[in-house]
Backbone as a printed PyTorch tensor [residue, N CA C, xyz], in Angstrom:
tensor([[[ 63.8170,  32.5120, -13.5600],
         [ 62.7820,  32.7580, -14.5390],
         [ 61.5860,  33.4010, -13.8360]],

        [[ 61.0670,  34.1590, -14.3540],
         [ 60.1750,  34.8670, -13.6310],
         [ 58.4700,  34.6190, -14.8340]],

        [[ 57.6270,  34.6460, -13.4950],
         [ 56.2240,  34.0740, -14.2620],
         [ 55.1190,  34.6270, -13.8330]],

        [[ 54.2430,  34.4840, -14.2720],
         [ 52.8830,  35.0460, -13.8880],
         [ 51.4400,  33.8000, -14.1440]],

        [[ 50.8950,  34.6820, -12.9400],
         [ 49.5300,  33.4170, -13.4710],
         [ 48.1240,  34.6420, -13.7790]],

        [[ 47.0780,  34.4260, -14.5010],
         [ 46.4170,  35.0880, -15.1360],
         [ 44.8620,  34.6910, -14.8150]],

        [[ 44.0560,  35.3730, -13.6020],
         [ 43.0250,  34.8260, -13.5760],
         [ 41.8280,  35.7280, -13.9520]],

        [[ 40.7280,  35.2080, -14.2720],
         [ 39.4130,  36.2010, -15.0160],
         [ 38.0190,  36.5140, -13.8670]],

        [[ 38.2650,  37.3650, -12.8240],
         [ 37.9490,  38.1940, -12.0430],
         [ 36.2100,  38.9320, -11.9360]],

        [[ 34.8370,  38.5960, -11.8760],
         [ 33.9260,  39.3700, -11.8890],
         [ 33.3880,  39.9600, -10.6110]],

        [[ 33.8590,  41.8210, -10.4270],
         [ 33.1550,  42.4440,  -9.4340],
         [ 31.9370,  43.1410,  -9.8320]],

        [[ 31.5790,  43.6010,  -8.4640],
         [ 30.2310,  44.1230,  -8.3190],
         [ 30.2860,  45.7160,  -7.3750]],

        [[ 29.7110,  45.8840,  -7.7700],
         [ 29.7370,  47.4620,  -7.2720],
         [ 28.1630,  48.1690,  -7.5270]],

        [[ 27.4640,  49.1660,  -5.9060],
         [ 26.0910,  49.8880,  -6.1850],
         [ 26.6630,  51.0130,  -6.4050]],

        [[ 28.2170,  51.2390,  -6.4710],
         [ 28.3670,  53.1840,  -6.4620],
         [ 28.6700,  53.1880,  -7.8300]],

        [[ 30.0460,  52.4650,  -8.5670],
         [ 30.0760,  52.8680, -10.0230],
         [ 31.5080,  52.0400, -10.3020]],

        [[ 31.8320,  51.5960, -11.3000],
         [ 32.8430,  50.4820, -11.9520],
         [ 34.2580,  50.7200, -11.0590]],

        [[ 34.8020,  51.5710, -11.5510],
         [ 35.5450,  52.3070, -10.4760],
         [ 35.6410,  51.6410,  -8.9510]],

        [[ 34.4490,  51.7780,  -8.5700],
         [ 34.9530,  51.1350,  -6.9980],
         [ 34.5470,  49.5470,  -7.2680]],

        [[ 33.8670,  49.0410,  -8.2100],
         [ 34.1630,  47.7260,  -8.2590],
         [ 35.5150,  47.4150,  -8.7550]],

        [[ 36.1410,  48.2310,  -9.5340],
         [ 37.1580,  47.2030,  -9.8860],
         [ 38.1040,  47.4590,  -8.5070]],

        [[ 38.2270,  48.5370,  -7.6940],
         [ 39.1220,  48.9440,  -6.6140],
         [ 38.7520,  47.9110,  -5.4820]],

        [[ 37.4870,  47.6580,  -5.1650],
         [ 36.6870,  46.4570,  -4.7590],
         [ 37.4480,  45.0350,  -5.2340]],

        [[ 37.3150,  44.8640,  -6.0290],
         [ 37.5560,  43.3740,  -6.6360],
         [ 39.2600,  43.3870,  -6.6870]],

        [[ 39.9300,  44.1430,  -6.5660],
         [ 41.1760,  44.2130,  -6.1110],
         [ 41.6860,  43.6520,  -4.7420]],

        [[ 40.8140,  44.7210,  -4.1000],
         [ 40.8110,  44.3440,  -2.5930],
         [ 40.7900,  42.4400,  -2.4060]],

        [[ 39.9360,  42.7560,  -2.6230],
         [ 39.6370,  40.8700,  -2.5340],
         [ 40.3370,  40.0660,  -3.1450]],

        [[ 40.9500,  40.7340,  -4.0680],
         [ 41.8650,  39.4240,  -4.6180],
         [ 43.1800,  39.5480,  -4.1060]],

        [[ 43.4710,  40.0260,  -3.3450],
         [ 44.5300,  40.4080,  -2.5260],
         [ 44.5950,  39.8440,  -1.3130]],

        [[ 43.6520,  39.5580,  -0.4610],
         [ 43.5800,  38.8860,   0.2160],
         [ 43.6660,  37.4710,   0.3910]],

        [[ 44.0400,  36.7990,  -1.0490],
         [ 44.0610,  35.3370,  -1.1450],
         [ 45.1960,  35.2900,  -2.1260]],

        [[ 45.5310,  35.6900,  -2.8290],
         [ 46.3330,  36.1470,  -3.7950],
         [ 47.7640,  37.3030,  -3.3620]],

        [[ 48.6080,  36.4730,  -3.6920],
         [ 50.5500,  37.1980,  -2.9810],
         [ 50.9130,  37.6240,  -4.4320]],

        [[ 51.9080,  39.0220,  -4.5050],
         [ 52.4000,  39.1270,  -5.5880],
         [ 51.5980,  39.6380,  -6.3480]],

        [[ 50.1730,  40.4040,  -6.4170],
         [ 49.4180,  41.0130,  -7.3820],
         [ 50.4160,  42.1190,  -8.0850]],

        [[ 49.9190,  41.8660,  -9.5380],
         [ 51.1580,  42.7360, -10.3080],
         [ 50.8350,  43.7070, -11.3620]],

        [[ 49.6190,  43.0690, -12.0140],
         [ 48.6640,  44.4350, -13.0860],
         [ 47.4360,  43.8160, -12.8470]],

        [[ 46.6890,  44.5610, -13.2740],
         [ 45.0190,  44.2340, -13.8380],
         [ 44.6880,  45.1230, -15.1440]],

        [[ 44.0160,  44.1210, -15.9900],
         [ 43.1090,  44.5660, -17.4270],
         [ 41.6400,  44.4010, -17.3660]],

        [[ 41.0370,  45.6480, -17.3190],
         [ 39.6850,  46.1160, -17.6460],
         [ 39.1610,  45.0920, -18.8780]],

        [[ 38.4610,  44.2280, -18.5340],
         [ 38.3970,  43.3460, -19.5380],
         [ 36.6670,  43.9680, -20.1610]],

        [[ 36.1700,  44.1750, -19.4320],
         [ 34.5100,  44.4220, -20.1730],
         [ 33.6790,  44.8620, -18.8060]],

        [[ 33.3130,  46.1300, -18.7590],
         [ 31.9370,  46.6990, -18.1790],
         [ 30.7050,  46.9890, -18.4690]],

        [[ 30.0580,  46.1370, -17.8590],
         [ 28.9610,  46.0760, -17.9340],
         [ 27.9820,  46.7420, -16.5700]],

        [[ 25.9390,  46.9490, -16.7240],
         [ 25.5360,  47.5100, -15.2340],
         [ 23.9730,  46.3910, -15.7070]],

        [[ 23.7690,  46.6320, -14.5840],
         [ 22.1820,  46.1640, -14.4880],
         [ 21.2520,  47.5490, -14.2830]],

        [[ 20.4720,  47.4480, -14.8650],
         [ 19.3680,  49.1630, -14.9910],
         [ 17.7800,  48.2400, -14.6570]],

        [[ 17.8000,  49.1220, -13.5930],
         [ 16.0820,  49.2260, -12.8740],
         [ 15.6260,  50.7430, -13.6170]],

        [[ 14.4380,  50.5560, -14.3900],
         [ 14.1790,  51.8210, -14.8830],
         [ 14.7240,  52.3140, -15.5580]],

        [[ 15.0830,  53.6390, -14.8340],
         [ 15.6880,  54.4220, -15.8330],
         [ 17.0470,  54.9730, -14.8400]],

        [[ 17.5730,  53.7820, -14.2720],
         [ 18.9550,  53.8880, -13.3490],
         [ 19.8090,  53.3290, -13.0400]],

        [[ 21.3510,  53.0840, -12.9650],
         [ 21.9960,  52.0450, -12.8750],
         [ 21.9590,  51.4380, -11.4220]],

        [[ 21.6480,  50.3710, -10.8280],
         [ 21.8700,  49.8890,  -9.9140],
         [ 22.6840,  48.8040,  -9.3330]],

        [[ 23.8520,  48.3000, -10.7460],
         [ 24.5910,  47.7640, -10.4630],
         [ 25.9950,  47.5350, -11.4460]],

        [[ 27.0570,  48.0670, -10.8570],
         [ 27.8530,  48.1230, -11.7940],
         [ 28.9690,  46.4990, -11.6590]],

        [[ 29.3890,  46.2450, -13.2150],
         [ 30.1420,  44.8330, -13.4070],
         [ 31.5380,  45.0420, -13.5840]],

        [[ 32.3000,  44.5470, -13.3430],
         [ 33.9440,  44.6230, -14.3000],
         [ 34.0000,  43.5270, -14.4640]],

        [[ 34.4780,  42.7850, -15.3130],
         [ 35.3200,  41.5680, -15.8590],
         [ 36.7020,  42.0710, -15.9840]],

        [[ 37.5510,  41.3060, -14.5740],
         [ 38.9800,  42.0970, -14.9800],
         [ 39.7730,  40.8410, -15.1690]],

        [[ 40.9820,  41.2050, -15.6550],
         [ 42.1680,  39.6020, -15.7250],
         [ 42.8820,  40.7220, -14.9940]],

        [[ 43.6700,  39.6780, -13.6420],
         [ 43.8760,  40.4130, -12.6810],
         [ 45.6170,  38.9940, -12.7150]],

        [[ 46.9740,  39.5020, -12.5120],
         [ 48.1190,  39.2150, -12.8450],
         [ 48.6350,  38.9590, -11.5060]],

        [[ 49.0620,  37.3880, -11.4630],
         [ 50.0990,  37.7580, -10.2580],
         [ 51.4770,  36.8970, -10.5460]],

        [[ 52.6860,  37.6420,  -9.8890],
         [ 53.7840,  36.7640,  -9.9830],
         [ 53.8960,  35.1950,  -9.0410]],

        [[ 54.2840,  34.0940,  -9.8070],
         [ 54.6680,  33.1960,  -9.2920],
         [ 55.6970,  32.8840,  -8.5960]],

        [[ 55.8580,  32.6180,  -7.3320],
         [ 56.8480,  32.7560,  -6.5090],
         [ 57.8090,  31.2630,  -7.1230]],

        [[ 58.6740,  31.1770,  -6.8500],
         [ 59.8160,  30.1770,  -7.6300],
         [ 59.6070,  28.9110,  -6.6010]],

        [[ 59.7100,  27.5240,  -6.8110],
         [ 59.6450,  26.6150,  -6.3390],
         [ 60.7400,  26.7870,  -5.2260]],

        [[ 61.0010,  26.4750,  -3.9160],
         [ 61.7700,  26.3800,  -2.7870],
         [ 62.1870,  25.1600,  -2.4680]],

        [[ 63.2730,  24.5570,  -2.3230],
         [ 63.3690,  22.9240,  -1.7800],
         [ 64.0190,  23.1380,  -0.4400]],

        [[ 63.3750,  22.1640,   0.4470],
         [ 64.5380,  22.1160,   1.2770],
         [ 65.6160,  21.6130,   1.5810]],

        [[ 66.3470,  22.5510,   2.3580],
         [ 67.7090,  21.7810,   2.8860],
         [ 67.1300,  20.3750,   2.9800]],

        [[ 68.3610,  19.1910,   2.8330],
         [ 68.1090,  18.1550,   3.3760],
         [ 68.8180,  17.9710,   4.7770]],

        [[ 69.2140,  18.7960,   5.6360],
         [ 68.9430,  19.1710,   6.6960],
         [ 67.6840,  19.1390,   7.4830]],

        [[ 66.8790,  20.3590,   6.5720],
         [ 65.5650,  20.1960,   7.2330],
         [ 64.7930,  19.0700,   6.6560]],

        [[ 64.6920,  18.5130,   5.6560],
         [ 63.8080,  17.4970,   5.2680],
         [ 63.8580,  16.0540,   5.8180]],

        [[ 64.8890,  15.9920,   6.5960],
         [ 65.2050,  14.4650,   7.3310],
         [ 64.5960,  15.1850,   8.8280]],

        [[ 64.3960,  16.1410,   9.4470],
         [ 63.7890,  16.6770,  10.6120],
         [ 62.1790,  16.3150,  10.6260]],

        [[ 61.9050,  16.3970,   9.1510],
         [ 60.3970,  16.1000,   9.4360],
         [ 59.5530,  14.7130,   9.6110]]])
């Protein structure tokens, strides 16, 4: 059976959404095995003036669940 788990993701980015969400990828990759899609859930920026100085993504970012493993009872009387 094959599965997924579904978590709700907020990056940050000073260049533009785009590299936050490529950003917030990155990082969730690094803790996270099996990344499998991501959904643009809502962008948002913060404006100083009359300029964006900070761009948001809210992403739901997908990963597959690896299948439960048992061990041999071979190895489980070793430990």
């Amino acid at each position: 059976m094959n599965s997924e788990k579904h978590i709700k993701v907020t990056g940050y980015s000073n260049v533009s959404w785009k590299d936050a969400i490529v950003k917030t990828i990155e990082e969730a990759a690094k803790t996270l095995s099996n990344l499998s899609n991501v959904t643009v859930l809502e962008q948002r920026a913060n404006i100083s003036g009359d300029k964006i100085v900070e761009y948001m993504v809210d992403l739901d970012i997908s990963f597959k669940i690896e299948p439960f493993q048992t061990q041999p009872e071979d190895e489980a009387d070793n430990m």
